[in-house]
C-alpha positions in Angstrom: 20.5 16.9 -10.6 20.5 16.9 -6.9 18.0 15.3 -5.4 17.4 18.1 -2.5 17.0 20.1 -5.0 13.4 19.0 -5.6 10.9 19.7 -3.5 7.1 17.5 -3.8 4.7 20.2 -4.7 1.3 17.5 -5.3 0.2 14.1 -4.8 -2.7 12.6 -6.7 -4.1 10.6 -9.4 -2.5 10.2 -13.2 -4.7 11.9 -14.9 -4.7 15.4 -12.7 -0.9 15.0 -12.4 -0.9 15.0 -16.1 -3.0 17.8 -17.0 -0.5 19.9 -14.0 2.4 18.7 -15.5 1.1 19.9 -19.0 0.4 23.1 -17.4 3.6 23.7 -15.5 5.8 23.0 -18.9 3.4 25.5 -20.3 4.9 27.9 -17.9 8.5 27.6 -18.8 8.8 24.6 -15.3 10.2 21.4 -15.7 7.9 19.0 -13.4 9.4 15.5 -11.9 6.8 12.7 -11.8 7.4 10.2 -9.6 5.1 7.0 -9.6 5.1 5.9 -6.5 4.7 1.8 -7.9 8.5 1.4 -7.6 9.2 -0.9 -9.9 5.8 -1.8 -10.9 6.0 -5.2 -9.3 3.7 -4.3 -5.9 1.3 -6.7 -6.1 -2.5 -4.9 -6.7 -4.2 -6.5 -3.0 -3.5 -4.0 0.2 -1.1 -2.3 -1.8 -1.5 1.8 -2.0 -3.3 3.6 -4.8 -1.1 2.4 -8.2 -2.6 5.3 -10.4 -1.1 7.8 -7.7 1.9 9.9 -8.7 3.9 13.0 -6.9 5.0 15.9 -8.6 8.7 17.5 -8.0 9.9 20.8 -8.8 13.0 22.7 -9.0 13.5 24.9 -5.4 13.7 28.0 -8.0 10.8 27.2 -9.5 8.7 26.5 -6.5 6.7 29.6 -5.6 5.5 30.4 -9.3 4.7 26.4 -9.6 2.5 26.5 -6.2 0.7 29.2 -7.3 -0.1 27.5 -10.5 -0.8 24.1 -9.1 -3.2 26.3 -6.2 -5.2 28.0 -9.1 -5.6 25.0 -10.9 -6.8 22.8 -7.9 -9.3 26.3 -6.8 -10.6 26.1 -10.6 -11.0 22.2 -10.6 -13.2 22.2 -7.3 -15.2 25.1 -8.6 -16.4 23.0 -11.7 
């Protein structure tokens, strides 16, 4: 698995990255989750956002997973 191979497609909180990710693999795409802690020893005080993850996906898979991730986002601001 080359990493160039992945390209970030969303930043944002656990529990949004989740329910995407649960979509994507829904529609036959494999998401990467990245947590952006590191190695979960960043202290808590002036660090960034520790709940925030980033979502990867194969350059094949992009368009059809941007589209997906778009629709969701439209439907979850329209709630």
């Amino acid at each position: 698995m080359a990493h160039q191979d992945y390209i970030k497609i969303y930043t944002g909180e656990f529990i949004t990255v989740q329910r995407i990710s649960d979509i994507l693999e829904n529609e036959g795409i494999t998401p990467v989750i990245k947590d952006r802690t590191g190695s979960g020893l960043t202290p808590l005080f002036g660090a960034s956002n520790p709940s925030v993850q980033e979502i990867h996906v194969h350059k094949e898979e992009l368009d059809n997973a941007v589209k997906i991730v778009e629709s969701f986002l439209s439907e979850l601001q329209n709630d």
